[in-house]
gemmi code that builds the backbone of each chain (N, CA, C; Angstrom):
import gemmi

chains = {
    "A": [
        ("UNK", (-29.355, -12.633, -25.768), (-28.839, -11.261, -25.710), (-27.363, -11.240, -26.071)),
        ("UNK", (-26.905, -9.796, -26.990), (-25.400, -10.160, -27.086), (-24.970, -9.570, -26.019)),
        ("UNK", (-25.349, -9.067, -25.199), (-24.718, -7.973, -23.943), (-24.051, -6.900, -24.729)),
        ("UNK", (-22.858, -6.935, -24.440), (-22.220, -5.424, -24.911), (-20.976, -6.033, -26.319)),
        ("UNK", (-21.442, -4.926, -27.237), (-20.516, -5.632, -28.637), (-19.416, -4.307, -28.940)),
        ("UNK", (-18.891, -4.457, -29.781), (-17.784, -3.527, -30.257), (-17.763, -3.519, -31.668)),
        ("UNK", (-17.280, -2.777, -32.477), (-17.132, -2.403, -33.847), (-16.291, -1.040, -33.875)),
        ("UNK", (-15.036, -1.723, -34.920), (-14.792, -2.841, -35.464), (-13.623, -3.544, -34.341)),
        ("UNK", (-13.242, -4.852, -34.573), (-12.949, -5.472, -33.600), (-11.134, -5.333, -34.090)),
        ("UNK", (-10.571, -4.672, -35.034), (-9.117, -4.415, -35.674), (-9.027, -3.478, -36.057)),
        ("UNK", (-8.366, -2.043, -36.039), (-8.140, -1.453, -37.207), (-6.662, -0.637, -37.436)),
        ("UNK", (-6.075, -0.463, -38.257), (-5.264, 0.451, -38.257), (-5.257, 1.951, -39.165)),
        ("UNK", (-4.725, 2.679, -38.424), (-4.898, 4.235, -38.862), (-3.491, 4.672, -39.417)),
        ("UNK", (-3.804, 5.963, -40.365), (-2.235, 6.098, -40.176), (-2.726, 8.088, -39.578)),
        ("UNK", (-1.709, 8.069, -39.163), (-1.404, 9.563, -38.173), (-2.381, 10.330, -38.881)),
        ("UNK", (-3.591, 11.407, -38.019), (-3.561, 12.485, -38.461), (-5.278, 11.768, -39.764)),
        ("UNK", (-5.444, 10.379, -39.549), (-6.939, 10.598, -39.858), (-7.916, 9.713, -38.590)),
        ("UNK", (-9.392, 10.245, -39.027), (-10.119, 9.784, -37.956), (-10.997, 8.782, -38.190)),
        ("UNK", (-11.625, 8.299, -37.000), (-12.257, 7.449, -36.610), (-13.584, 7.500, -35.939)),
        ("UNK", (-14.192, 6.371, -36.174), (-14.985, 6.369, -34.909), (-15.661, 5.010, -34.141)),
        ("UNK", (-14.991, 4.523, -32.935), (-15.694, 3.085, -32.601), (-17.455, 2.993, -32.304)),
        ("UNK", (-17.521, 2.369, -32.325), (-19.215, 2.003, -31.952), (-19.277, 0.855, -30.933)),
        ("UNK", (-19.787, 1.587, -29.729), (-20.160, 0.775, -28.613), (-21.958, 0.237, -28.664)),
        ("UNK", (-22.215, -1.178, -28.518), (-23.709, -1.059, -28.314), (-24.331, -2.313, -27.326)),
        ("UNK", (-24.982, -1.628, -26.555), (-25.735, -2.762, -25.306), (-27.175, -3.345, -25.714)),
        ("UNK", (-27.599, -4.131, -25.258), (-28.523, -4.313, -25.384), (-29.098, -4.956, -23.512)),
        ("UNK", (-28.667, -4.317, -22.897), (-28.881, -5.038, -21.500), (-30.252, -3.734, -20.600)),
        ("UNK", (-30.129, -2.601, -21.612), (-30.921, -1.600, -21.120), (-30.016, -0.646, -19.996)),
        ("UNK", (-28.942, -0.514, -19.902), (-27.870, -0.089, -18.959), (-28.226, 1.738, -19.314)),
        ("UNK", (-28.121, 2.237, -18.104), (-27.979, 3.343, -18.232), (-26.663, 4.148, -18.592)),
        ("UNK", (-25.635, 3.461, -18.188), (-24.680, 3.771, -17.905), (-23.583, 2.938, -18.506)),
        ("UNK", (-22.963, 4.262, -19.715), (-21.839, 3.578, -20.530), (-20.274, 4.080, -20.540)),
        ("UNK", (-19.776, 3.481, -20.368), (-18.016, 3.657, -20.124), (-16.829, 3.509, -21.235)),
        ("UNK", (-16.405, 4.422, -21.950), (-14.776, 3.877, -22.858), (-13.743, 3.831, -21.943)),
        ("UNK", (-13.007, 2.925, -21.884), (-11.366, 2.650, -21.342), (-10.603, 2.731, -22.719)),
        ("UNK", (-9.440, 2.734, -22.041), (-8.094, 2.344, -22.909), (-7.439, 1.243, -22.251)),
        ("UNK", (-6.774, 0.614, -22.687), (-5.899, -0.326, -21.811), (-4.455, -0.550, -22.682)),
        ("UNK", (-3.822, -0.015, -21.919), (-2.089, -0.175, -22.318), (-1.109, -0.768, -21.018)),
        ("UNK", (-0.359, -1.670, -22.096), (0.702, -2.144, -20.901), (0.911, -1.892, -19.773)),
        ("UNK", (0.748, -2.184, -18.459), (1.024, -1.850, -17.038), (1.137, -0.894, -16.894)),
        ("UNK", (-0.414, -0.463, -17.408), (-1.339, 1.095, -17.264), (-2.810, 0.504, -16.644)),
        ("UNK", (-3.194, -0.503, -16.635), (-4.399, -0.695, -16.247), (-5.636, -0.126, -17.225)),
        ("UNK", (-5.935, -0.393, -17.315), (-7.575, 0.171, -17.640), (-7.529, 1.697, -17.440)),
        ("UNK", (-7.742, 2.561, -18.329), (-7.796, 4.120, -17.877), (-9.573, 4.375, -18.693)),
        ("UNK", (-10.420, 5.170, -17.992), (-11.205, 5.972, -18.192), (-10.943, 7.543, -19.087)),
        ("UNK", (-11.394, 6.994, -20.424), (-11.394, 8.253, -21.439), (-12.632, 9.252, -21.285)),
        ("UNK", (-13.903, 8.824, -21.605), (-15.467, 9.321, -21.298), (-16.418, 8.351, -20.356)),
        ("UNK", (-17.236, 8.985, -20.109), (-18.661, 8.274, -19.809), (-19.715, 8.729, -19.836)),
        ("UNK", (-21.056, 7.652, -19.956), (-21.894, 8.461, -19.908), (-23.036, 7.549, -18.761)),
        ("UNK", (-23.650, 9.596, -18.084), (-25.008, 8.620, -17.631), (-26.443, 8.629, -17.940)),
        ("UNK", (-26.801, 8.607, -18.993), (-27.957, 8.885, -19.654), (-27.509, 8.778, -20.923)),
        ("UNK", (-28.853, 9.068, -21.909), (-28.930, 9.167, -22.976), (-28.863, 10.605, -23.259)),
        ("UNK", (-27.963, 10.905, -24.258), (-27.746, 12.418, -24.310), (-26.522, 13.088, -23.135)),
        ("UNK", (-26.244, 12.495, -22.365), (-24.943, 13.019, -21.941), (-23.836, 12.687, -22.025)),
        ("UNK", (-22.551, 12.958, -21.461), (-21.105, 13.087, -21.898), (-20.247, 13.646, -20.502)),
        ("UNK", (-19.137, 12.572, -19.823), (-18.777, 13.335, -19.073), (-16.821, 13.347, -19.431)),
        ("UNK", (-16.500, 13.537, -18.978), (-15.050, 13.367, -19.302), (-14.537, 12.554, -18.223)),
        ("UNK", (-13.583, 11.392, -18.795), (-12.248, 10.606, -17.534), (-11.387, 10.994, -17.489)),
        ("UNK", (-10.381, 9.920, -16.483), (-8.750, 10.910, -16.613), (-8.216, 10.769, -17.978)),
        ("UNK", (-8.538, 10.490, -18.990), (-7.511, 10.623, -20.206), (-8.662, 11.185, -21.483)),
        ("UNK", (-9.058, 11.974, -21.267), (-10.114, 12.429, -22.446), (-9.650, 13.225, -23.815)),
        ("UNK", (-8.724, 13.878, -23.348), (-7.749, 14.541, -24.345), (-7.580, 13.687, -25.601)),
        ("UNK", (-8.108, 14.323, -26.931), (-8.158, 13.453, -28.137), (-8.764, 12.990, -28.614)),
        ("UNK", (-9.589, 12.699, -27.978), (-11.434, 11.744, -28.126), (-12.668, 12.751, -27.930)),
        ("UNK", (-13.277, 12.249, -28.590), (-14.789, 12.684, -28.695), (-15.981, 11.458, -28.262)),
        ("UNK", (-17.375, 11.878, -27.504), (-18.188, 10.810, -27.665), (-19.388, 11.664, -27.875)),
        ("UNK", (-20.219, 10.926, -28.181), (-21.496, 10.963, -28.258), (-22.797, 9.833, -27.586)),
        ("UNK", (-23.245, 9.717, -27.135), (-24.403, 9.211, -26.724), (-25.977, 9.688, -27.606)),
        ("UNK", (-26.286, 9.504, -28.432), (-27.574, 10.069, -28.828), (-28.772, 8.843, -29.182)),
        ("UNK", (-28.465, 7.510, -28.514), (-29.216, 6.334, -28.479), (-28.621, 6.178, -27.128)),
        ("UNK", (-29.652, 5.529, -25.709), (-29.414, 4.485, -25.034), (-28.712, 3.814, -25.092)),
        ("UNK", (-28.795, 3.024, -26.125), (-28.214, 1.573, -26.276), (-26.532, 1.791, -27.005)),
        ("UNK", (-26.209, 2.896, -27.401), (-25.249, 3.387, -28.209), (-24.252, 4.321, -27.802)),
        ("UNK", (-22.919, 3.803, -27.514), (-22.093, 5.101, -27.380), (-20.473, 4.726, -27.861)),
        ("UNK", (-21.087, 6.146, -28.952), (-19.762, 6.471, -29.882), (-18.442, 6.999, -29.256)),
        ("UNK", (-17.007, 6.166, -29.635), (-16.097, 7.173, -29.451), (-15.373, 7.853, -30.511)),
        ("UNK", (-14.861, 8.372, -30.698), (-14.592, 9.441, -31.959), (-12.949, 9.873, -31.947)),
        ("UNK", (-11.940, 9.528, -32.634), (-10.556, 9.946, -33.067), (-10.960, 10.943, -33.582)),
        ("UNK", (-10.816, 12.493, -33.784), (-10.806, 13.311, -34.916), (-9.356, 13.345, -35.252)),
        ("UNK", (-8.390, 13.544, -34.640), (-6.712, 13.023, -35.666), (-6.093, 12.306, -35.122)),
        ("UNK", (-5.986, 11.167, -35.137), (-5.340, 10.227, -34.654), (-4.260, 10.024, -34.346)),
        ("UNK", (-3.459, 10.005, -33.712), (-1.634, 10.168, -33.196), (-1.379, 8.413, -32.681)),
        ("UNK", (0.242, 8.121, -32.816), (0.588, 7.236, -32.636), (0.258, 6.828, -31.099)),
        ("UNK", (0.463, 7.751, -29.771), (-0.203, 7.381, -28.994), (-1.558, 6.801, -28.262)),
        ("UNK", (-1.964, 6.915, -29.302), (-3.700, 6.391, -29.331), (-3.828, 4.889, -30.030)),
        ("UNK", (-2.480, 4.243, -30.210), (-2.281, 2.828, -30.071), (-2.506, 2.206, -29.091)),
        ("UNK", (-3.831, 1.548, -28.955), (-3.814, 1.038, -27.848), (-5.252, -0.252, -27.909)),
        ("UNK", (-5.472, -1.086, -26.934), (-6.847, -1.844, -26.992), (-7.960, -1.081, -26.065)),
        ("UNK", (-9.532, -0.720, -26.921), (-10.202, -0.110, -26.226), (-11.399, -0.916, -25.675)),
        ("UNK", (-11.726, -0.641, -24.585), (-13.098, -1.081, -24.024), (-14.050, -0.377, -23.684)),
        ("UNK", (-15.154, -0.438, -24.466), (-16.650, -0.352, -23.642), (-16.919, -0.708, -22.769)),
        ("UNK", (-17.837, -0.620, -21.814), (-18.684, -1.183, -20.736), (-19.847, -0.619, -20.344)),
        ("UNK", (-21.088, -1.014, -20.273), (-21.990, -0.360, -19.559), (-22.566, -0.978, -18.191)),
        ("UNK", (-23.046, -0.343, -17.288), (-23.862, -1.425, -16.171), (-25.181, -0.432, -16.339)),
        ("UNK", (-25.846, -1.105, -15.275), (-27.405, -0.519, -14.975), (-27.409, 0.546, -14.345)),
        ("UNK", (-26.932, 0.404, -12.945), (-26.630, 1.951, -12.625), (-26.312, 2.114, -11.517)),
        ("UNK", (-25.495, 2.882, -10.757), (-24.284, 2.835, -9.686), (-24.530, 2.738, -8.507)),
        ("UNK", (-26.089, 2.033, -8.243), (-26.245, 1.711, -6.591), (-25.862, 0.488, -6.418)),
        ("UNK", (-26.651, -0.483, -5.774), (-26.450, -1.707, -4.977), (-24.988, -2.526, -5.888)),
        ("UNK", (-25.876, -2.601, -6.936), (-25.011, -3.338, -8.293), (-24.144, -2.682, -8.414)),
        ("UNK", (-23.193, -2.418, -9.009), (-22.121, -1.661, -9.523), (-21.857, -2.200, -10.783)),
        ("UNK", (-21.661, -3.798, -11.149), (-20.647, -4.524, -11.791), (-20.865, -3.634, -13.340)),
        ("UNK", (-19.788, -3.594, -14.241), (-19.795, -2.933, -15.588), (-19.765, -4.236, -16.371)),
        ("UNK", (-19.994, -3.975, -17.213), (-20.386, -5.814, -18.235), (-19.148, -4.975, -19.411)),
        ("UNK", (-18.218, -5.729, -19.832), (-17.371, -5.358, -20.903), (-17.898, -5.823, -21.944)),
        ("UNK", (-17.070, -5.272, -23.095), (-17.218, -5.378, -24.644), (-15.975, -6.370, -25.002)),
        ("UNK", (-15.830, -7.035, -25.971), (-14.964, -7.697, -26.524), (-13.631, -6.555, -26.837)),
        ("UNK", (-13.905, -5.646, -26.768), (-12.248, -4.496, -27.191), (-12.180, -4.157, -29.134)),
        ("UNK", (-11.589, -3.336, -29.089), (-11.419, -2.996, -30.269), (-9.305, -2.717, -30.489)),
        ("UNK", (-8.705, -3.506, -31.117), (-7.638, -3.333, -30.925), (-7.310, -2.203, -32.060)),
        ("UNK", (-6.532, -1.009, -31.767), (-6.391, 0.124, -32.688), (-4.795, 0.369, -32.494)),
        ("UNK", (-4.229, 0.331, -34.261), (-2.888, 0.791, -34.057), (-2.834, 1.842, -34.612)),
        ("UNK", (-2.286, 2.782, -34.785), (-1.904, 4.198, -35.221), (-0.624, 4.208, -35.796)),
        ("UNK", (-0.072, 4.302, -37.193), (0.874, 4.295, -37.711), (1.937, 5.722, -37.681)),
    ],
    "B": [
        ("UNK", (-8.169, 13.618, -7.549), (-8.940, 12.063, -7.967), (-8.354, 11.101, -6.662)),
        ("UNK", (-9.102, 9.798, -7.190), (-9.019, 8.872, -6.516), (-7.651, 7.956, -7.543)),
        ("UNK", (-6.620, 7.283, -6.587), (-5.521, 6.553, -7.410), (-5.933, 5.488, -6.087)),
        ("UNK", (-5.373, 4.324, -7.485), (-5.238, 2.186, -6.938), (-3.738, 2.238, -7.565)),
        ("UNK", (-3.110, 1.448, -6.448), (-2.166, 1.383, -7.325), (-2.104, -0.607, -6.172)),
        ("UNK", (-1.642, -1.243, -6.908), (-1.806, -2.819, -7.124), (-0.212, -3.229, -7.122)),
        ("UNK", (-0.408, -4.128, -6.154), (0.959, -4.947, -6.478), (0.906, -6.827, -5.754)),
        ("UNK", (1.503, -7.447, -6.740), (2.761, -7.305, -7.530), (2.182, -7.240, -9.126)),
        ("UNK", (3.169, -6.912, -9.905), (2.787, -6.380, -11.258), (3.028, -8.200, -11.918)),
        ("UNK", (3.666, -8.883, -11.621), (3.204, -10.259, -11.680), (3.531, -10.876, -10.541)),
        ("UNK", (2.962, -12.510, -10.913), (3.189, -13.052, -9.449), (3.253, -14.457, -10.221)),
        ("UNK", (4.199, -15.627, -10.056), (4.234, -16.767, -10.010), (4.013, -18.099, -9.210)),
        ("UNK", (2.746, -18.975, -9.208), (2.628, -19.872, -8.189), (2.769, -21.039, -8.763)),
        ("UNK", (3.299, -22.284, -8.057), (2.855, -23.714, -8.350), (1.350, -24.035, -8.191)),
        ("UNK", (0.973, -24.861, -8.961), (-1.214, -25.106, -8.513), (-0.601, -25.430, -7.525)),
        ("UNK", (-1.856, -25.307, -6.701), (-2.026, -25.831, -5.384), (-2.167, -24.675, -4.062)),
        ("UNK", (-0.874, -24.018, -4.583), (-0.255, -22.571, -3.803), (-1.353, -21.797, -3.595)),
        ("UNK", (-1.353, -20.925, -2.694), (-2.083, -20.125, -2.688), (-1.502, -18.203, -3.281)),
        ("UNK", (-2.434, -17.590, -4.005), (-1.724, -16.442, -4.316), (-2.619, -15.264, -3.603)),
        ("UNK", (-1.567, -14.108, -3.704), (-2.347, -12.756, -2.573), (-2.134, -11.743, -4.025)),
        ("UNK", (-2.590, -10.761, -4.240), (-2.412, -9.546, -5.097), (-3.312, -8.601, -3.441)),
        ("UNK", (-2.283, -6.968, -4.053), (-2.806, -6.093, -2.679), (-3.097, -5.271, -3.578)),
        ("UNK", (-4.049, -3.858, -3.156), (-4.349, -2.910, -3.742), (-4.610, -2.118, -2.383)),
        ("UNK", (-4.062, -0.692, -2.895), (-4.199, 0.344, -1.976), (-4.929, 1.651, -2.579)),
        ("UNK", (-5.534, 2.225, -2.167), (-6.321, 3.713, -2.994), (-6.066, 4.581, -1.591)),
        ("UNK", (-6.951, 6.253, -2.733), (-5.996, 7.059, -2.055), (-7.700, 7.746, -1.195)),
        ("UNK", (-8.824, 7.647, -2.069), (-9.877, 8.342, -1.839), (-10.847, 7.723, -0.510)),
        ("UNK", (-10.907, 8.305, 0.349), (-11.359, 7.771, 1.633), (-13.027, 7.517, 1.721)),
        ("UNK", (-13.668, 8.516, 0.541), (-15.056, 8.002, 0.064), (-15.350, 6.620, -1.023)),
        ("UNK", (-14.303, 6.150, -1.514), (-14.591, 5.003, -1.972), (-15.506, 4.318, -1.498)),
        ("UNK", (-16.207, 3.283, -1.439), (-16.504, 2.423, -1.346), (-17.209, 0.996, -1.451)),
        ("UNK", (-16.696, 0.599, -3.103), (-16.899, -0.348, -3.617), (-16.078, -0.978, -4.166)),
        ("UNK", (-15.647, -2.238, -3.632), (-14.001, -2.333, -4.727), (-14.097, -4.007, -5.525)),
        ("UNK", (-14.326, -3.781, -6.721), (-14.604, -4.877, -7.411), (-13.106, -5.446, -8.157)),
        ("UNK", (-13.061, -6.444, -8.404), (-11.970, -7.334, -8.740), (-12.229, -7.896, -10.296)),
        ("UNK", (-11.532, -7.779, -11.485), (-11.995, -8.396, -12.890), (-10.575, -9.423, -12.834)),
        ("UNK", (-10.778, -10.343, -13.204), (-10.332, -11.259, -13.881), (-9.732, -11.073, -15.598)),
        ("UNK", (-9.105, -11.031, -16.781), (-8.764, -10.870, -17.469), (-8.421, -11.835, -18.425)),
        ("UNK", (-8.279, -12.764, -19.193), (-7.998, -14.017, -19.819), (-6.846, -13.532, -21.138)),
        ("UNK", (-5.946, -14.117, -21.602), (-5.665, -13.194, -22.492), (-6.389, -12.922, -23.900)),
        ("UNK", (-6.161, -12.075, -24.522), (-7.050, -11.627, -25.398), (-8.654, -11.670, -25.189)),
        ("UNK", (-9.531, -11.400, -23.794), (-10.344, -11.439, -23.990), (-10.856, -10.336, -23.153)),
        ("UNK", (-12.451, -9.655, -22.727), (-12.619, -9.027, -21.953), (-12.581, -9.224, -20.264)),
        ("UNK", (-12.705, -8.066, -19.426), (-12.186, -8.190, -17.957), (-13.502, -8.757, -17.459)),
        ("UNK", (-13.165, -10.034, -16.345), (-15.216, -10.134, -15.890), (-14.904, -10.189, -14.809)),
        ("UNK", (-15.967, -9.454, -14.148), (-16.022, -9.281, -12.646), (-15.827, -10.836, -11.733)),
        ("UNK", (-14.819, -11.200, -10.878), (-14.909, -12.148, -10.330), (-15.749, -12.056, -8.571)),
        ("UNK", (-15.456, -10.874, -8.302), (-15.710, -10.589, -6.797), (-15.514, -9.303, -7.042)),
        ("UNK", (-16.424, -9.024, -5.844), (-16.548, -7.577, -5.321), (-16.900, -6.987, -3.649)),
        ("UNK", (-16.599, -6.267, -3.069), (-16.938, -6.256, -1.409), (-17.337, -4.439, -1.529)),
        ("UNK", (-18.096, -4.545, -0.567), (-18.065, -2.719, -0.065), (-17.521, -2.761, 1.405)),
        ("UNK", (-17.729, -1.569, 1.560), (-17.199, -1.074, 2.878), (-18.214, -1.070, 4.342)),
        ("UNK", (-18.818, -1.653, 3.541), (-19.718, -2.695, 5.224), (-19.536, -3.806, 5.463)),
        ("UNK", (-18.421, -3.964, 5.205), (-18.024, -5.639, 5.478), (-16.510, -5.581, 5.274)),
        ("UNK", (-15.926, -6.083, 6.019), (-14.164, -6.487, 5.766), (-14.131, -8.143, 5.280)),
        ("UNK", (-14.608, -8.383, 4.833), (-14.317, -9.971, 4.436), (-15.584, -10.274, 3.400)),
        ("UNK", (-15.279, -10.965, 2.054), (-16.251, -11.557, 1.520), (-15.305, -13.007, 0.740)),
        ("UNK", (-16.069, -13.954, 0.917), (-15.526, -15.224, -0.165), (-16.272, -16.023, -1.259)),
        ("UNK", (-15.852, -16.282, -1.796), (-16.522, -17.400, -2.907), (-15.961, -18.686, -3.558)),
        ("UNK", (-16.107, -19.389, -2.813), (-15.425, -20.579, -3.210), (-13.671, -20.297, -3.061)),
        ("UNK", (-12.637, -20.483, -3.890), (-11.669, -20.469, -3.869), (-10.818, -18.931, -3.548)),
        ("UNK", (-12.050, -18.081, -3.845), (-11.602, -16.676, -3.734), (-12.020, -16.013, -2.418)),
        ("UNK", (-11.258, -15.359, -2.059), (-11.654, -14.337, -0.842), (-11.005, -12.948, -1.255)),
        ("UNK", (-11.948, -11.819, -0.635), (-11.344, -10.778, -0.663), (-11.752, -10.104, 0.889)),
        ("UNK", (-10.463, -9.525, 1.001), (-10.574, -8.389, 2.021), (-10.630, -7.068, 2.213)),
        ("UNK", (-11.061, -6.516, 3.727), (-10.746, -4.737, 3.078), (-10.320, -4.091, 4.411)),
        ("UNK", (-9.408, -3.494, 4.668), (-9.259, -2.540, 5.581), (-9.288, -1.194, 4.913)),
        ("UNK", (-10.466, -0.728, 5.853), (-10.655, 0.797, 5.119), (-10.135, 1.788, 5.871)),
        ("UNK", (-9.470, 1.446, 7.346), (-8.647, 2.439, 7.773), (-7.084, 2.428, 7.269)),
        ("UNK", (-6.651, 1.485, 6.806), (-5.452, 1.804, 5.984), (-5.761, 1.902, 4.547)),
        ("UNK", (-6.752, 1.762, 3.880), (-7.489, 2.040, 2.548), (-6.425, 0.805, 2.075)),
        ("UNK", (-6.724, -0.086, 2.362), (-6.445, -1.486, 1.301), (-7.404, -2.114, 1.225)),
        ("UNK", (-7.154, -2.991, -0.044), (-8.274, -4.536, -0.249), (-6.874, -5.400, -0.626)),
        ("UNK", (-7.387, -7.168, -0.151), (-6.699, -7.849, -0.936), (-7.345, -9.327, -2.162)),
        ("UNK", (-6.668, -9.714, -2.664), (-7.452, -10.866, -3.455), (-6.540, -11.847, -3.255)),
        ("UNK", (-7.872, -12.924, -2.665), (-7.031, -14.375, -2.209), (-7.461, -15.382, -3.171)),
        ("UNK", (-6.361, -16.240, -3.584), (-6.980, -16.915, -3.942), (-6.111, -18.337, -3.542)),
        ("UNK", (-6.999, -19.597, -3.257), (-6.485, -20.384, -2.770), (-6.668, -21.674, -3.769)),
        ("UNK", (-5.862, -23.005, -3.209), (-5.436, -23.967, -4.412), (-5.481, -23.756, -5.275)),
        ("UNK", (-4.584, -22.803, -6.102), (-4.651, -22.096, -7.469), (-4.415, -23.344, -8.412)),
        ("UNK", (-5.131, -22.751, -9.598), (-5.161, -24.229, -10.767), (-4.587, -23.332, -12.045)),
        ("UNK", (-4.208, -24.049, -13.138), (-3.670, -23.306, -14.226), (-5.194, -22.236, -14.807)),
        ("UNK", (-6.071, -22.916, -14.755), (-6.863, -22.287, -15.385), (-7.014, -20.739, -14.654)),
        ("UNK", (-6.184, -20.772, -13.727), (-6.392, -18.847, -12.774), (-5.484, -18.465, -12.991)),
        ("UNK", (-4.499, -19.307, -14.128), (-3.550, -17.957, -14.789), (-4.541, -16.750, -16.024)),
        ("UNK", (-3.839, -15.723, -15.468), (-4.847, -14.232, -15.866), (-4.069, -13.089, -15.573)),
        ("UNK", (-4.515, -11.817, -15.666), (-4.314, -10.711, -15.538), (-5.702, -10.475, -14.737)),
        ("UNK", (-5.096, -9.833, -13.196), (-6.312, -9.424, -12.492), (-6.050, -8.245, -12.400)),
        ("UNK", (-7.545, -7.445, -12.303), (-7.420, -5.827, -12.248), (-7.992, -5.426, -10.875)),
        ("UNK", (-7.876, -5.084, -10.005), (-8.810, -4.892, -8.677), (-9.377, -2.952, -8.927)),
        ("UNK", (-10.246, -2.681, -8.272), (-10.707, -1.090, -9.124), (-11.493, -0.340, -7.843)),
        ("UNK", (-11.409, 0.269, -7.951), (-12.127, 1.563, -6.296), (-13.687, 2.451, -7.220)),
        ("UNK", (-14.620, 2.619, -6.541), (-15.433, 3.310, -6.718), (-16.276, 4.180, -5.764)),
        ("UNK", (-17.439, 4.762, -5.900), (-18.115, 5.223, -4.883), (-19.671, 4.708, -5.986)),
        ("UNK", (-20.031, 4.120, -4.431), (-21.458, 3.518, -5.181), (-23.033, 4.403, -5.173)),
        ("UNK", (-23.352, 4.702, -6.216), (-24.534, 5.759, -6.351), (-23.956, 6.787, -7.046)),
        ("UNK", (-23.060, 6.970, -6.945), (-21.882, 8.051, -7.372), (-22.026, 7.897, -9.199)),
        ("UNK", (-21.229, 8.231, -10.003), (-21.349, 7.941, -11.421), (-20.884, 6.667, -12.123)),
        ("UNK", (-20.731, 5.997, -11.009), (-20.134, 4.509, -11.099), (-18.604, 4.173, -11.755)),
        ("UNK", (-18.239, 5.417, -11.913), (-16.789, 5.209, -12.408), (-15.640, 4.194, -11.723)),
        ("UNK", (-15.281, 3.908, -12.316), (-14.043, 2.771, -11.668), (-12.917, 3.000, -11.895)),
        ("UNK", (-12.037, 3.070, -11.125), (-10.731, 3.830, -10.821), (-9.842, 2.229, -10.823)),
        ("UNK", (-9.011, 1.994, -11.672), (-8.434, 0.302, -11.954), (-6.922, 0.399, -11.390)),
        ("UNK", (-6.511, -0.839, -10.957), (-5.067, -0.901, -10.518), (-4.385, -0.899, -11.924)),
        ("UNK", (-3.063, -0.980, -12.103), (-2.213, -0.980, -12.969), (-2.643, -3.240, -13.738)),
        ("UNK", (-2.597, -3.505, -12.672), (-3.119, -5.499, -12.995), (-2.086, -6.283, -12.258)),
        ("UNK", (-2.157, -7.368, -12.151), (-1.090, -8.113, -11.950), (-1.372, -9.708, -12.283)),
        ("UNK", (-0.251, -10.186, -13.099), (-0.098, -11.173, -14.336), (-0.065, -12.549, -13.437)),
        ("UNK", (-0.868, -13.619, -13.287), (-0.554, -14.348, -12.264), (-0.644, -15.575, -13.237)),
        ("UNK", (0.496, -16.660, -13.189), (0.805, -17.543, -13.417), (1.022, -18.918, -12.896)),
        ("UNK", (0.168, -19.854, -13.651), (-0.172, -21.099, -12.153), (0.392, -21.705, -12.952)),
        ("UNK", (1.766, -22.449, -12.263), (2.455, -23.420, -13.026), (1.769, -24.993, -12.652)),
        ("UNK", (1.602, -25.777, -13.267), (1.370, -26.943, -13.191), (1.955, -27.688, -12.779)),
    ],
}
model = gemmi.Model(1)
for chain_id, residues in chains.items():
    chain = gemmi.Chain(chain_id)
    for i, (resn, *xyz) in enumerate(residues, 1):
        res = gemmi.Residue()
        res.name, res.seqid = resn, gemmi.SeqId(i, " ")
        for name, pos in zip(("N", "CA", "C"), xyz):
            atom = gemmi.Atom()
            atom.name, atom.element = name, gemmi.Element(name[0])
            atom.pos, atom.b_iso = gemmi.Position(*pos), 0.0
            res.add_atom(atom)
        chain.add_residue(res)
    model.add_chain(chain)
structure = gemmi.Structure()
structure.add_model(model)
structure.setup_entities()
């Protein structure tokens, strides 16, 4: 199994065009997560989802788009990209938020914004 | 919302030493607080985790604690070796809940040899 992958694993933008990462599990997880992670910011929550077909918003959602329309799949989406959206992103999905909790990460996608 | 806020933002030990990182949250329904480990350049993996039916869990070199009437956890870790230099993240949740994880800021721990 690859567990949870990322695409693409580099990219750079310049201001003002878009994107879109691709998160994908193969663990059967219900439940999929984007972070951001910036300098002695910790890990911040952009979207999530719990199902297939839904979408909820985190504390930093402003700017991003997702989609869920596969299980196994969840898109995040730049529509204009700003220099603040330099940052390394993570996926995660787990199974689902009882006994277990643990989130299984993605390798990150490092994104600079020119 | 629920806020972690984590300290120290780094921490330096000789191996051997033992190191503490604290985390405090603000949400009194929490109760799941898992700990990631960090390597650099790589993803966060869960090292430990405790809920709030228990004030104490360990694993080998690691222990964590929890007082949930002052809403802290801590992460112990004892005879530290270089290889537990990392960035640890400790994180608050509510379990059944949407599983969201609420993350400390990290703290950079360095095992000198």
């Amino acid at each position: 199994n690859a567990g949870v992958t990322q695409t693409p694993k580099f990219r750079v933008l310049k201001t003002g065009q878009s994107m879109t990462l691709l998160c994908a599990q193969d663990m059967n997880h219900e439940y999929m997560y984007w972070y951001r992670q910036d300098p002695g910011m910790g890990l911040r929550l952009i979207h999530y989802s719990v199902g297939e077909g839904t979408t909820a918003k985190g504390e930093v959602p402003d700017g991003y788009n997702v989609s869920r329309l596969k299980k196994q799949n969840f898109l995040l989406g730049l529509e204009s990209a700003a220099p603040s959206q330099t940052s390394v992103y993570f996926c995660a999905s787990s199974y689902n938020p009882g006994p277990q909790n643990e989130q299984f990460f993605g390798p990150g996608t490092r994104l600079t914004v020119l | 919302g629920e806020n972690v806020e984590q300290h120290p933002s780094t921490l330096s030990v000789q191996e051997g030493d033992s190191a503490v990182i604290k985390c405090t949250y603000s949400d009194s329904a929490s109760n799941y607080f898992p700990w990631y480990k960090q390597e650099l350049g790589k993803r966060p993996q869960l090292i430990i985790d405790i809920r709030s039916n228990v004030g104490e869990k360990k694993d080998q070199r690691i222990a964590v604690t929890l007082n949930k009437t002052a809403k802290h956890f801590s992460l112990h870790i004892t005879e530290t070796q270089p290889e537990d230099s990392a960035v640890y993240f400790c994180a608050a949740s509510i379990v059944g809940n949407t599983g969201k994880l609420i993350f400390g800021q990290g703290t950079t721990l360095q095992v000198k040899p």
